[in-house]
PAVEX-952496 format. One record per atom (N, C-alpha, C): x, y, z. Coordinates in steps of 0.05 Angstrom, whole numbers, plus 5000, padded with zeros to 4 digits. Layout:
<pts>
XYZ/...
</pts>
This chain:
<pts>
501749765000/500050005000/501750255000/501350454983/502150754983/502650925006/503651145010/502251225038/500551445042/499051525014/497351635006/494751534988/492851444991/490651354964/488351524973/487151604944/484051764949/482951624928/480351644943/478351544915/475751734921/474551644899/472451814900/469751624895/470251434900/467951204883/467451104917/465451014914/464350914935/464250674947/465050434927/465050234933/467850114948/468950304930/472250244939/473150374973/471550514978/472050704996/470850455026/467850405005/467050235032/468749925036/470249895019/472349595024/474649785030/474749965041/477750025054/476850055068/474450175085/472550135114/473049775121/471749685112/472249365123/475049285121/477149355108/479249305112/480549335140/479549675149/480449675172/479149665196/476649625190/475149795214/473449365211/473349185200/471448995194/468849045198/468048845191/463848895190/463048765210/461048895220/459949135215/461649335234/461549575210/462849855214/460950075208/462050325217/460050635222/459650625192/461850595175/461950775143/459450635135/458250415141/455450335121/453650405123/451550505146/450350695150/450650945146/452351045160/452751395147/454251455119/455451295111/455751405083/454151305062/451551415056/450551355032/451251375006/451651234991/452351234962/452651544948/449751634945/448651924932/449652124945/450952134979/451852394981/455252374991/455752144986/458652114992/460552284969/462952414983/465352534965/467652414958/469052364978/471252234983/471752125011/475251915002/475651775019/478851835015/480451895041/483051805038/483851615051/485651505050/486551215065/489651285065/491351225087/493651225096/494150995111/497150955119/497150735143/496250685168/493650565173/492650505190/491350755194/489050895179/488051035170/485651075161/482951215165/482351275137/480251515145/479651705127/479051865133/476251995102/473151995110/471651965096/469252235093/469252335072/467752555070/465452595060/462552695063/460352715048/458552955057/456452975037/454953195043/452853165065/452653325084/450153345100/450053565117/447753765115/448053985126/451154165123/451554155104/456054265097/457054025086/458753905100/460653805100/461353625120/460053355120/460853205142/462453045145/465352995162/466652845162/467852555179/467952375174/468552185202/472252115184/473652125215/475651935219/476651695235/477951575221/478251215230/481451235237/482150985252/484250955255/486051135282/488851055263/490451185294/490751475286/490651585247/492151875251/490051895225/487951975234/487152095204/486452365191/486852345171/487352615161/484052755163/484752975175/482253205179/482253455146/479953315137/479353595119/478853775127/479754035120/479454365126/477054385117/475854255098/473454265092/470054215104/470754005126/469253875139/468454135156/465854115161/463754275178/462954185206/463653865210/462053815230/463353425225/464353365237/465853095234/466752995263/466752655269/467352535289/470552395282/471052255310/474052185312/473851955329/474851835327/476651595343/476051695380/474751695397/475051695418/478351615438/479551495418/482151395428/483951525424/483251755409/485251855398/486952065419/488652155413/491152255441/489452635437/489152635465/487352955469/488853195449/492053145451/492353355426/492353305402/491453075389/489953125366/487853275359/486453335379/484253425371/483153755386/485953835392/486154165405/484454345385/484054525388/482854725371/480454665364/479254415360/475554365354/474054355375/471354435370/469754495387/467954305394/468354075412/467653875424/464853865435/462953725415/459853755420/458853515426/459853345427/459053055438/460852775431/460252595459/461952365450/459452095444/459151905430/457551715428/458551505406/456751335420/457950995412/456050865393/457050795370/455450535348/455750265355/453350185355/452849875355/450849795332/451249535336/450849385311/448949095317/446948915310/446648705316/446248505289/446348265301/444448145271/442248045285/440048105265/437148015278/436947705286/437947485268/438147345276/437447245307/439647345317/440347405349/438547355370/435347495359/433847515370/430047325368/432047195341/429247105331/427746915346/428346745368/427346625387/425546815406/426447085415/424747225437/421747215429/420847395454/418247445451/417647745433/416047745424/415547935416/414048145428/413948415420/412748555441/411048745417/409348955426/407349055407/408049205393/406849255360/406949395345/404849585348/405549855348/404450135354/404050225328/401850175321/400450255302/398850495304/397550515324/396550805336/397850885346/400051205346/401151255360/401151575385/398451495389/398451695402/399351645430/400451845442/401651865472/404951835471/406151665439/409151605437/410451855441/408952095425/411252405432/410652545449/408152475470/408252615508/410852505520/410352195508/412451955527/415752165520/416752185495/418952165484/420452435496/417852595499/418752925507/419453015535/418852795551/418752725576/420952595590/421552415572/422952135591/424952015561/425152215549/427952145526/427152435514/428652675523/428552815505/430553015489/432352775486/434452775465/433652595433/431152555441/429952375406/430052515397/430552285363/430852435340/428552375330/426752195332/425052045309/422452035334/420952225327/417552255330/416252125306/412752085313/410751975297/411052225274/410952155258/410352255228/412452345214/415352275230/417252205208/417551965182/418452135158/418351905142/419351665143/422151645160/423951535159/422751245174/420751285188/419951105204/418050805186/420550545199/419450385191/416450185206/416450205236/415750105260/415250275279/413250235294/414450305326/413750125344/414550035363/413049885377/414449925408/412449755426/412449935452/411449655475/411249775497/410349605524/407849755536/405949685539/404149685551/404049645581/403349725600/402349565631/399949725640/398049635639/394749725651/393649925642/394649865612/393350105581/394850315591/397350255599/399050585603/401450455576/403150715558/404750595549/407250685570/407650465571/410750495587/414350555579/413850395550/416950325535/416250425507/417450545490/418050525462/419950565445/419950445434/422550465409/420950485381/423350545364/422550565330/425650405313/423650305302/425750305280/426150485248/428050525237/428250675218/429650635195/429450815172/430850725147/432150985141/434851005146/435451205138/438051245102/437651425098/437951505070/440751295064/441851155078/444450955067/443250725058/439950675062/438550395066/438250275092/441050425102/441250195137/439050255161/438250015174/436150005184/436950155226/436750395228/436750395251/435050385276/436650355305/434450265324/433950705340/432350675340/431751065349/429551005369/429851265384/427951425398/427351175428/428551075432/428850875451/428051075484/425650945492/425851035524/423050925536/424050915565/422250765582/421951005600/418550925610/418151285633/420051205660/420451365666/423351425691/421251185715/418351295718/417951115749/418150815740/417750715712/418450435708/420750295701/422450485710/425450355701/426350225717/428749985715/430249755734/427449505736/426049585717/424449335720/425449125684/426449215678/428348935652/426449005636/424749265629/423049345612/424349405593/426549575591/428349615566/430349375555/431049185564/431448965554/429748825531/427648875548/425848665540/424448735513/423749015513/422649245496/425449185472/428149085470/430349165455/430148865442/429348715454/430048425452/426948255424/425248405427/422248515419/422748675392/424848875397/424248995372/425548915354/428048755358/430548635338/429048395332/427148235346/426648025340/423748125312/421748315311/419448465293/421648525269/423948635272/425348785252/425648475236/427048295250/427948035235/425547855226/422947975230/421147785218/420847985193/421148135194/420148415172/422148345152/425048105148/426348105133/429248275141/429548425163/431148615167/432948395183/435448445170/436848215177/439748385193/440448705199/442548765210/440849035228/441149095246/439549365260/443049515274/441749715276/444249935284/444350175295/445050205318/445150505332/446850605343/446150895354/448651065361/446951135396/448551175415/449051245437/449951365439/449151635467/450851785477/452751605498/455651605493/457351425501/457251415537/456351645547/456551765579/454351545592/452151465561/450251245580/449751125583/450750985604/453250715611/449550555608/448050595618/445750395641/444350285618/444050495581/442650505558/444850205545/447650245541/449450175532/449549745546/449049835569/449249615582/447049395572/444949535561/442149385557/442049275534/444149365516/443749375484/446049165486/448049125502/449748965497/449148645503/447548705527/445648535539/443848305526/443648485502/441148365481/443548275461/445748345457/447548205443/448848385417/448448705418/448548895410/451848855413/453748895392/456348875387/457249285375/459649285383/460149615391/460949595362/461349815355/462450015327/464350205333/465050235355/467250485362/465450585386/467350825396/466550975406/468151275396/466451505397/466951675376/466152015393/467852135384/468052395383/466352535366/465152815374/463652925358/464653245348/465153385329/465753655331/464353795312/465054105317/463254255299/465654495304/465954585274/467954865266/466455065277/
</pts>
């Protein structure tokens, strides 16, 4: 290998992702085909650019090259604190990954077809969601019930790479430590895998250890943990 390669094609970019990073990796989800730019790759490296809102950039590896261009791009959590002096540090969070498979034995839990009360619940007791009722993006929602109250919900989603993510995840605060969010996680990977959806995938705020613990629990495998910035 060189100690410089760029491409601009997409396919090639995503087999130098699995080269280094193996599958499942962040680059398949967030880089969609249609708004991807480029990719550089160095030793033990790689560093990937596309459009969204500017210029968004992620880097891989131990030293990757930062475009001047990038608007708003994540990093390696591992990476040594003065790498990353001068940017303006807006969050840290973690990708995971499952195969449905995994889950296809559980129980299943309900599909929320009516969704009224999901965005009182969401605004309340998760309100860092991204994905409310009447997004397009939304493939599912489904939820926990206890004595016609909803208690738990999650969504699943399709976002513009094709890749199927897990969103908007939360249980109301007085019913938590009861294995409701387990169970609610274990429920929705198992609906996704009857639907044909055969890989599910999400991002965490990395700080939440108790969210992180649940997902791994259910058999949820990590993707990094990652730095967030904005110029």
């Amino acid at each position: 290998m060189s100690q410089r390669e760029v491409t601009s094609d997409h396919a090639q970019a995503m087999q130098w992702a699995q080269e280094l990073l193996g599958t499942p990796n962040v680059f398949i989800p967030w880089f969609p085909e249609d708004k991807f730019v480029s990719a550089v790759r160095t030793p033990g490296a790689l560093s990937c650019t596309r459009e969204d809102k500017g210029i968004f950039g992620f880097g891989f590896g131990s030293n990757p090259e930062i475009n001047p261009a990038w608007t708003h791009f994540s990093l390696p959590n591992a990476l040594p604190r003065e790498f990353t002096e001068g940017f303006t540090l807006q969050g840290q969070w973690s990708g995971y990954s499952i195969a449905t498979e995994l889950c296809a034995n559980e129980e299943l839990v309900e599909e929320l077809t009516d969704t009224t009360g999901i965005a009182d619940l969401l605004k309340v007791h998760a309100p860092d969601s991204s994905t409310y009722p009447g997004n397009p993006e939304v493939i599912f929602w489904a939820g926990i019930h206890q004595q016609e109250e909803l208690v738990a919900v999650a969504t699943v989603v399709r976002w513009e790479s094709g890749a199927k993510m897990v969103s908007s995840v939360a249980v109301r605060s007085e019913f938590r430590g009861q294995g409701l969010a387990k169970k609610l996680m274990k429920g929705v990977v198992k609906m996704a895998h009857e639907r044909g959806i055969d890989r599910l995938n999400l991002a965490v705020f990395t700080q939440n250890l108790s969210a992180r613990a649940v997902y791994e629990s259910v058999g949820f495998t990590s993707m990094g943990d990652y730095l967030y910035f904005e110029r």
